[in-house]
LOTI-43235 format. One line per field, with one value per residue: residue in one letter; chain; x, y, z of N, C-alpha, C in turn. Coordinates in steps of 0.05 Angstrom, whole numbers, always signed. Each point is the difference from the previous one (the first is absolute). Last residue first. Layout:
BEGIN
type: (a ...)
mol: (A ...)
npx: (X ...)
npy: (Y ...)
npz: (Z ...)
capx: (X ...)
capy: (Y ...)
capz: (Z ...)
cpx: (X ...)
cpy: (Y ...)
cpz: (Z ...)
//
This chain:
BEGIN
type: (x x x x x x x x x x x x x x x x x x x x x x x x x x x x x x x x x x x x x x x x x x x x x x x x x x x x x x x x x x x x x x x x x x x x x x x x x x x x x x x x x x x x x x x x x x x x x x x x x x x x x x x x x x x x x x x x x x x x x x x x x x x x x x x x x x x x x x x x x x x x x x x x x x x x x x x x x x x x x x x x x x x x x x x x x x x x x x x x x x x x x x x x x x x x x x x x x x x x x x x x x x x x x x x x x x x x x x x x x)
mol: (A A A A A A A A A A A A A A A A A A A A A A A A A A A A A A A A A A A A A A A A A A A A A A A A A A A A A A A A A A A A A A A A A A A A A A A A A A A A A A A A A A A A A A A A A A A A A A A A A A A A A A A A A A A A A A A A A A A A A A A A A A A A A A A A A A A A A A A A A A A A A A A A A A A A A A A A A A A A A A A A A A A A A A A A A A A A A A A A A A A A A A A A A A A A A A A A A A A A A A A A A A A A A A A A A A A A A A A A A)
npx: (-141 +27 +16 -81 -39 +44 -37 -83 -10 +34 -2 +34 +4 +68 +73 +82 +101 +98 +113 +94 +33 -85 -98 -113 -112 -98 -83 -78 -64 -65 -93 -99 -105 -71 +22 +38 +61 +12 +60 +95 +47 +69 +88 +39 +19 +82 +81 +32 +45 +84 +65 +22 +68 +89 +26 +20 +82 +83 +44 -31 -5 -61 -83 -59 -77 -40 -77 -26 -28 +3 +21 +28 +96 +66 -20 +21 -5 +11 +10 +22 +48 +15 +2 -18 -19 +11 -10 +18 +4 +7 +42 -30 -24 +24 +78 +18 +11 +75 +33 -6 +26 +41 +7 +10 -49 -9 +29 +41 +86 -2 +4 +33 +91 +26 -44 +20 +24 -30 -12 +5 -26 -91 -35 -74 -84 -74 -94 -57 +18 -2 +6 +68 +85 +81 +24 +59 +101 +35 +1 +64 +82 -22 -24 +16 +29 -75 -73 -30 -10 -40 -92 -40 -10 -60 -95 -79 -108 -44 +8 +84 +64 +79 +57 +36 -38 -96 -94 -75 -29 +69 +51 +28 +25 -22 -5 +64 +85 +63 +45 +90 +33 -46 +29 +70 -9 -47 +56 +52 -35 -10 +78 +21 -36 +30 +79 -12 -38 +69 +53 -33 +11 +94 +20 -39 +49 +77 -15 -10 +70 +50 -21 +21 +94 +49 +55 +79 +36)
npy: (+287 -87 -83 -56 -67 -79 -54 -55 -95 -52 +12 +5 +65 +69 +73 +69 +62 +82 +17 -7 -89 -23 +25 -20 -37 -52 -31 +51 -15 +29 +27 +11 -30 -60 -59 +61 +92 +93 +42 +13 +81 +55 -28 +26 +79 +15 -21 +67 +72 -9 +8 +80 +55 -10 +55 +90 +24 -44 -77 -101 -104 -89 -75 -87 -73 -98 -92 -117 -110 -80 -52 +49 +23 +14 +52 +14 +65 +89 +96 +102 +107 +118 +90 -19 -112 -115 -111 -108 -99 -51 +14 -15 +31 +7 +55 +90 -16 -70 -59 -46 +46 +105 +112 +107 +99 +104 +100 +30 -38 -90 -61 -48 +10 +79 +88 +13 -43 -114 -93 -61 -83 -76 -96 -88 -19 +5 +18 +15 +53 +84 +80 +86 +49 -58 -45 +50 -7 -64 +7 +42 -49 -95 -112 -90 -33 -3 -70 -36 +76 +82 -11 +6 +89 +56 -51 -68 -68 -89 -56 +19 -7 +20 -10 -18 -62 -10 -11 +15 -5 +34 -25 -4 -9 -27 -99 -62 -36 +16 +83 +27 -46 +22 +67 -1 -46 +46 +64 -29 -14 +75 +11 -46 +30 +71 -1 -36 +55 +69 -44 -16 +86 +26 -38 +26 +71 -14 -25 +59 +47 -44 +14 +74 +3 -82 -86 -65 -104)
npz: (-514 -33 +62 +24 -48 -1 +76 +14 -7 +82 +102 +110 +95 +51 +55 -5 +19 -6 +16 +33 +37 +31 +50 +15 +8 -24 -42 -72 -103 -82 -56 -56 +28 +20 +71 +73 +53 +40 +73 -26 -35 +46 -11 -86 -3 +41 -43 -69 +32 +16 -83 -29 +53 -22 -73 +21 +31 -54 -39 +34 -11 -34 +9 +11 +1 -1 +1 +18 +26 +89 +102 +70 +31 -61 -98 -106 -89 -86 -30 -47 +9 -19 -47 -90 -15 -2 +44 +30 +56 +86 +116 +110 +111 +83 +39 -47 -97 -55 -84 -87 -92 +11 -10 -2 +18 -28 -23 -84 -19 +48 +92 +65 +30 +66 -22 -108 -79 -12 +25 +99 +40 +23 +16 +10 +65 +91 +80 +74 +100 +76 +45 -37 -19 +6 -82 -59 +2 -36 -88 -41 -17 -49 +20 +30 +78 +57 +19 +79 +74 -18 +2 +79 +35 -32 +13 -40 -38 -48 -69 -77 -95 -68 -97 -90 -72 -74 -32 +74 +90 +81 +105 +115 +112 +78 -15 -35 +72 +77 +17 -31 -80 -80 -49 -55 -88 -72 -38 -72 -90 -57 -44 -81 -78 -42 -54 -82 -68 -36 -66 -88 -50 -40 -86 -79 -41 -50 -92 -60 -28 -73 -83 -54 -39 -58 -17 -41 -32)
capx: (-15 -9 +22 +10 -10 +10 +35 +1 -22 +8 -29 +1 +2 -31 -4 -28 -18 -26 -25 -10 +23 +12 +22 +26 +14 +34 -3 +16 +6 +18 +17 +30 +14 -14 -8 -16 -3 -15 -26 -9 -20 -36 -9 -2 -18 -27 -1 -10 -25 -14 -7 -22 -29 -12 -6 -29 -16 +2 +21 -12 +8 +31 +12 +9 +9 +13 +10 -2 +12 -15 -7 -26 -18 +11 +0 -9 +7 -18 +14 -29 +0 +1 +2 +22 -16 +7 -6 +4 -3 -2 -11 +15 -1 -32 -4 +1 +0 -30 +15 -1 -21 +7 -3 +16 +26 -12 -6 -17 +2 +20 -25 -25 -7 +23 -16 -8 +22 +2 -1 +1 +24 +11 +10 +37 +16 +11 +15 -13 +6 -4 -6 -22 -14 -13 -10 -26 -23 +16 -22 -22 -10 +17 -15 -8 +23 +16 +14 +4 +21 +30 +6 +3 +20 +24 +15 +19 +12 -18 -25 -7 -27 -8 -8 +16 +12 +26 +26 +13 -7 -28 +8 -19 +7 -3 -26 -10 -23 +6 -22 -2 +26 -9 -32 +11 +17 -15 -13 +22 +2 -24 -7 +19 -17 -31 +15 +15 -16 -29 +15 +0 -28 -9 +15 -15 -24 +9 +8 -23 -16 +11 -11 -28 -8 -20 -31 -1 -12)
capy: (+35 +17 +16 +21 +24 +8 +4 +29 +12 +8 +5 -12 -25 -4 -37 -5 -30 -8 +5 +22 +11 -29 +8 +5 +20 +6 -19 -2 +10 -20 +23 -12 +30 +19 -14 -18 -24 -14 -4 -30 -13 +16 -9 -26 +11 +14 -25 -24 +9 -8 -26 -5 +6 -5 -30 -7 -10 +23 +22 +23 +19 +25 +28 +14 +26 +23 +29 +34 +18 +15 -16 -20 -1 -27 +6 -15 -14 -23 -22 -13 -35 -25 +6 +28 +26 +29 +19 +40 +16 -34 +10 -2 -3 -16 -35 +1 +25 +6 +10 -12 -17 -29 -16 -19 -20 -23 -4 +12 +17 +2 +23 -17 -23 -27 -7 +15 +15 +30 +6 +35 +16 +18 +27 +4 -17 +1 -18 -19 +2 -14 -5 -18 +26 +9 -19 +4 +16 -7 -18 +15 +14 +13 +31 +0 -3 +28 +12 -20 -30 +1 +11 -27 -23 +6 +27 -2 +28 +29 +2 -2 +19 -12 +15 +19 -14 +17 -20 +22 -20 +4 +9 -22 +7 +33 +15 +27 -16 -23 +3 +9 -4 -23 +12 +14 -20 -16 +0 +5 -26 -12 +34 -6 -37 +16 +20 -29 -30 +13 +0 -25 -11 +11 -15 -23 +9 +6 -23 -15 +21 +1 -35 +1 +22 +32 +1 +17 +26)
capz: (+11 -7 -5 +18 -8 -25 +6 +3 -19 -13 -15 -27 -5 -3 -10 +2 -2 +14 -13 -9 -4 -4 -7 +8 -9 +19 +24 +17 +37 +2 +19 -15 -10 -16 -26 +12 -9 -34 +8 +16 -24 +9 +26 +1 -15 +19 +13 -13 -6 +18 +13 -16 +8 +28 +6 -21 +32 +11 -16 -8 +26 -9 -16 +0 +1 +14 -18 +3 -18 -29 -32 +8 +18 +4 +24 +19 +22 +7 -1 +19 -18 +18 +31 -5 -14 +3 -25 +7 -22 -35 -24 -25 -27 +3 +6 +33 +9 +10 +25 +24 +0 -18 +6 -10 +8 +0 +29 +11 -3 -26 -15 -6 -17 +4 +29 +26 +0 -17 -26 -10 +11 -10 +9 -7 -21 -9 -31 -19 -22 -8 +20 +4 -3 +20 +11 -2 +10 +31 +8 +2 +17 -8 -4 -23 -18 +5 -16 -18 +11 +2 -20 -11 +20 +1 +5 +16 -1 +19 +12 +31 +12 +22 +27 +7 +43 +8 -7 -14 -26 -5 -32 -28 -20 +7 +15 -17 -17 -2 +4 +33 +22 +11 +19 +21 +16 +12 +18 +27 +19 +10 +26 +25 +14 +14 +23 +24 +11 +7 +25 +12 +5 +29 +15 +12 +18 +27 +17 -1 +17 +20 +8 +14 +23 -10 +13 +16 -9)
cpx: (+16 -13 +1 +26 +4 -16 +9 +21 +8 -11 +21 -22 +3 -7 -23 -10 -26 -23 -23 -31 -2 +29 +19 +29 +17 +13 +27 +3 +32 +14 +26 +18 +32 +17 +6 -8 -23 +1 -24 -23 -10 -15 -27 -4 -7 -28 -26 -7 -8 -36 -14 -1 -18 -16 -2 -2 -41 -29 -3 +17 -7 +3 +25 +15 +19 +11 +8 +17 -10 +15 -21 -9 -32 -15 +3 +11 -12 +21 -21 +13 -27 +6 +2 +4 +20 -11 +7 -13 -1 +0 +2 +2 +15 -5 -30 -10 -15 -2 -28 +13 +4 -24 +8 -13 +0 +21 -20 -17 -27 +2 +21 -15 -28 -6 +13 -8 -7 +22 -3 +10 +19 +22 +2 +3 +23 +16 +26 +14 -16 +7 -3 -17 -23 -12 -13 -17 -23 -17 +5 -15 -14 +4 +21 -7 -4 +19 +4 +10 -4 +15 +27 +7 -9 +26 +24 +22 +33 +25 -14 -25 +1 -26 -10 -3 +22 +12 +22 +16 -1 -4 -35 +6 -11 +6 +7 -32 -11 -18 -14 -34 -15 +19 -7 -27 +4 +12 -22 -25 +21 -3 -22 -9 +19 -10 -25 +5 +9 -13 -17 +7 -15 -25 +0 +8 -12 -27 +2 +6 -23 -15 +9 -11 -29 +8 -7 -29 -4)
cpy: (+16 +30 +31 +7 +24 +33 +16 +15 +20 +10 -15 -10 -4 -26 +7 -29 +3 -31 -10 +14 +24 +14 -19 +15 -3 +13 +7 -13 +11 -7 -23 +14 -16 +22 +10 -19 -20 -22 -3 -6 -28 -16 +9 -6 -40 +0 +5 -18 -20 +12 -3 -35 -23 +2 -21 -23 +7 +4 +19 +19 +29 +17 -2 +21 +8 +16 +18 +16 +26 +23 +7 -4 +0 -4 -21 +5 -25 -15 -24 -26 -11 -26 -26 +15 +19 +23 +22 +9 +22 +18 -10 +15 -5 -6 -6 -26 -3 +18 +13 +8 -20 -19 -29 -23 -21 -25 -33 +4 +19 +26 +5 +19 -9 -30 -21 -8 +21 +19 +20 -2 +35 +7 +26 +27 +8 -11 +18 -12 -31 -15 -38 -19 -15 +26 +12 -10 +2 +26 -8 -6 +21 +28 +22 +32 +6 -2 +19 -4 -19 -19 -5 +4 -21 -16 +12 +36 +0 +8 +14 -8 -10 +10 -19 +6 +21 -15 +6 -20 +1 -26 +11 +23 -24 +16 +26 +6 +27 -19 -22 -2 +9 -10 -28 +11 +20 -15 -13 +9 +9 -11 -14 +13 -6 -35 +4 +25 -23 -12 +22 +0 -18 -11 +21 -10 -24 +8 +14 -21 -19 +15 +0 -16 -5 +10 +29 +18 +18)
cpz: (+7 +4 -22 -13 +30 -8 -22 -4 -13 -26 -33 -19 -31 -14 +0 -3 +2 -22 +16 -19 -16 -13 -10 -11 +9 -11 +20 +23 +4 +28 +16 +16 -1 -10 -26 -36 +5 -8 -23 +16 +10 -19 +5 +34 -5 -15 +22 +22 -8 +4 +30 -4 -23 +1 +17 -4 -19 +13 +21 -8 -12 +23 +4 -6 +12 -19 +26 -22 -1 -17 -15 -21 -6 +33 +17 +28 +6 +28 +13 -6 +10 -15 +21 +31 +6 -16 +9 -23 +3 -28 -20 -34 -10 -31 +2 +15 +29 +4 +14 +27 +21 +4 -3 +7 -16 +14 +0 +24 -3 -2 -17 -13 -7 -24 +13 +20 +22 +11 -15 -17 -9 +12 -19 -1 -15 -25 -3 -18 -18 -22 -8 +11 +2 +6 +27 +16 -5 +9 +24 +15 +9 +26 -17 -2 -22 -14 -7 -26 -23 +7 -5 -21 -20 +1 -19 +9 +16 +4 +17 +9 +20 +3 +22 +28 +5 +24 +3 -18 -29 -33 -10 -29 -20 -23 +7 +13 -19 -25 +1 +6 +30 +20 +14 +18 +32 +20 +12 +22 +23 +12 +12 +21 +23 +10 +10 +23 +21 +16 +17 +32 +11 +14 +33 +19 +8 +21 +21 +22 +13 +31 +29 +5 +19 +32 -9 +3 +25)
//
């Protein structure tokens, strides 16, 4: 019996899906195998504890330079450059390789970036969940330098130099609010800021309660 159109479809997707998976567990153990080659023991390089074995977490912090010497083969060649826009690196994980239609692949058409689950923002943040608002994403993390789950903000490249301004008004107006914070007053910290392939990054600590009723606002 000759298989339906949509069984068929049905199979070939599981069957990408399967081969997907064998192609990211392979990627994985190559580089564990290739870290431990040139480093002689997982004391310097250590898997996150994370059930995922997409990513790497770092116990302490590694240059640029080491970086590239341990796994540079792996790096896509964004991330070859990015690596050395930084003074530091915490984590890294599976590669975006640009899924959308702007900004070389990484922004969809409403300038929002594309994200993949467990890849990193500016090698420190992992990323465990997205939610998307109409100007920004807020993406739950694990911050791989002092093991804890942080909220990064971040906005949409900007249409036009208003919208600019008025993100960097939001991020001034949330920094002058930081002299309030305290028990008593609901004022959400700021723990980092960075640029991250064009969009501006807010990290703040992970209220989750709050989250649904900020996005709302």
């Amino acid at each position: 019996m000759i298989p339906s159109v949509g069984l068929a479809s049905g199979l070939f997707f599981i069957l990408s899906e399967s081969l997907s998976l064998c192609s990211r567990s392979l990627r994985t153990f190559m580089m564990m195998a290739k870290a431990e080659e040139k480093v002689g023991s997982r004391s310097d390089v250590q898997w996150s504890a994370l059930p995922t074995s997409d990513g790497v977490a770092i116990a302490s912090s590694k240059t640029p330079r080491e970086i590239l010497k341990l796994f540079g083969d792996f790096l896509t060649p964004t991330e070859r450059s990015e690596v050395l826009t930084v003074n530091n690196i915490w984590y890294f994980g599976v590669h975006n390789k640009g899924f959308g239609t702007q900004n070389h692949g990484y922004d969809d058409v409403y300038n929002h970036y594309v994200s993949v689950e467990h890849e990193h923002l500016n090698f420190r943040y992992e990323v465990l969940k997205k939610v998307v608002g109409p100007y920004s994403q807020i993406f739950k993390c694990r911050d791989h330098k002092t093991n804890t789950r942080v909220a990064v903000k971040m906005w949409r490249q900007s249409f036009s130099a208003e919208e600019d301004h008025s993100q960097w008004m939001e991020y001034h107006i949330l920094l002058q609010l930081q002299g309030w914070a305290n028990d008593d007053v609901n004022v959400v910290r700021i723990l980092d800021f960075f640029t991250f392939r064009g969009h501006n990054c807010l990290v703040m600590q992970l209220i989750p309660k709050y989250v649904p009723r900020c996005l709302s606002s």
